[in-house]
C-alpha positions in Angstrom: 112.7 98.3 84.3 113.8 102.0 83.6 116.1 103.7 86.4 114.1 105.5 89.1 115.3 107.7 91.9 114.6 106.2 95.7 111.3 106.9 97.3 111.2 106.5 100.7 107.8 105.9 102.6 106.9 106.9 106.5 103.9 105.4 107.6 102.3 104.2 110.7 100.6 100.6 110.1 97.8 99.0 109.8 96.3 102.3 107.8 93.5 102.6 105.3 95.6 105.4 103.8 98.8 103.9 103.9 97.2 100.6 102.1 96.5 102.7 99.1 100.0 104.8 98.8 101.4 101.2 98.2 98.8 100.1 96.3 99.6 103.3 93.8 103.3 103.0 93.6 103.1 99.2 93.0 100.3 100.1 90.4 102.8 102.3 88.7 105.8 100.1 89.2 107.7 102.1 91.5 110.0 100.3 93.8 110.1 102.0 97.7 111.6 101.5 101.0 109.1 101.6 103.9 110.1 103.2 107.1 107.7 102.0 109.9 106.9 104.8 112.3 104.3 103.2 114.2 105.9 103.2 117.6 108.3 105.8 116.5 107.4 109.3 117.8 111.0 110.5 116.2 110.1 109.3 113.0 106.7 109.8 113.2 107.3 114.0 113.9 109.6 114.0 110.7 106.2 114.9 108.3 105.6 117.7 110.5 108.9 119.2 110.3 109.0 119.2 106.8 105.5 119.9 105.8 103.7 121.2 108.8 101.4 118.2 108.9 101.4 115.2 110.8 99.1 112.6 108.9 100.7 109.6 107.6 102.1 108.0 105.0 104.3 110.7 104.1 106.9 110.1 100.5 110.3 111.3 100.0 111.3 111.2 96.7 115.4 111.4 95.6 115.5 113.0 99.6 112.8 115.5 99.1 109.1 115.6 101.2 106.7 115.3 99.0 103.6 114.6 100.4 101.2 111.8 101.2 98.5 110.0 99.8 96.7 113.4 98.4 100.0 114.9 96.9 100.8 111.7 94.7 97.4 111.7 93.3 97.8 114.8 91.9 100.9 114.2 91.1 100.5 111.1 89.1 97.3 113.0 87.4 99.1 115.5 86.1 102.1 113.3 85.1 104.9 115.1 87.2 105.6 111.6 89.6 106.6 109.8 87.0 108.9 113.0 85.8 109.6 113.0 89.9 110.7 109.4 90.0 112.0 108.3 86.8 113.0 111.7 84.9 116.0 113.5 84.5 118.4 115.1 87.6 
């Protein structure tokens, strides 16, 4: 398995949403750490701090926001998650 930078996951469980942002970055092979935020309102404000927003799951990547379920589509459409996760510093 090629190096990758740590992703980090916040998501509130059970979730439809949250089912298929792990279903994506096992699909792709990405290893991530879960943080559950269900009973967590600390945690749980942490996507709103960064982003404004407050739906979850919400993805760090390398320790920086970037987005949930939406954001990583796109992203691994146009090939810049796997740039994001296992490219260059």
């Amino acid at each position: 398995m090629a190096d990758q930078k740590e992703v980090v996951v916040y998501a509130r469980r059970p979730s439809w949403r949250w089912w298929l942002t792990k279903r994506l970055l096992s699909r792709l092979g990405y290893h991530f750490k879960v943080i559950d935020a269900t009973n967590n309102l600390r945690l749980c404000s942490s996507p709103a701090h960064y982003m404004g927003r407050e739906t979850m799951p919400y993805v760090f990547i390398d320790h920086r926001p970037v987005g949930g379920l939406s954001e990583l589509k796109t992203l691994e459409r146009s090939g810049n998650l796997e740039h994001m996760v296992r490219g260059g510093v």
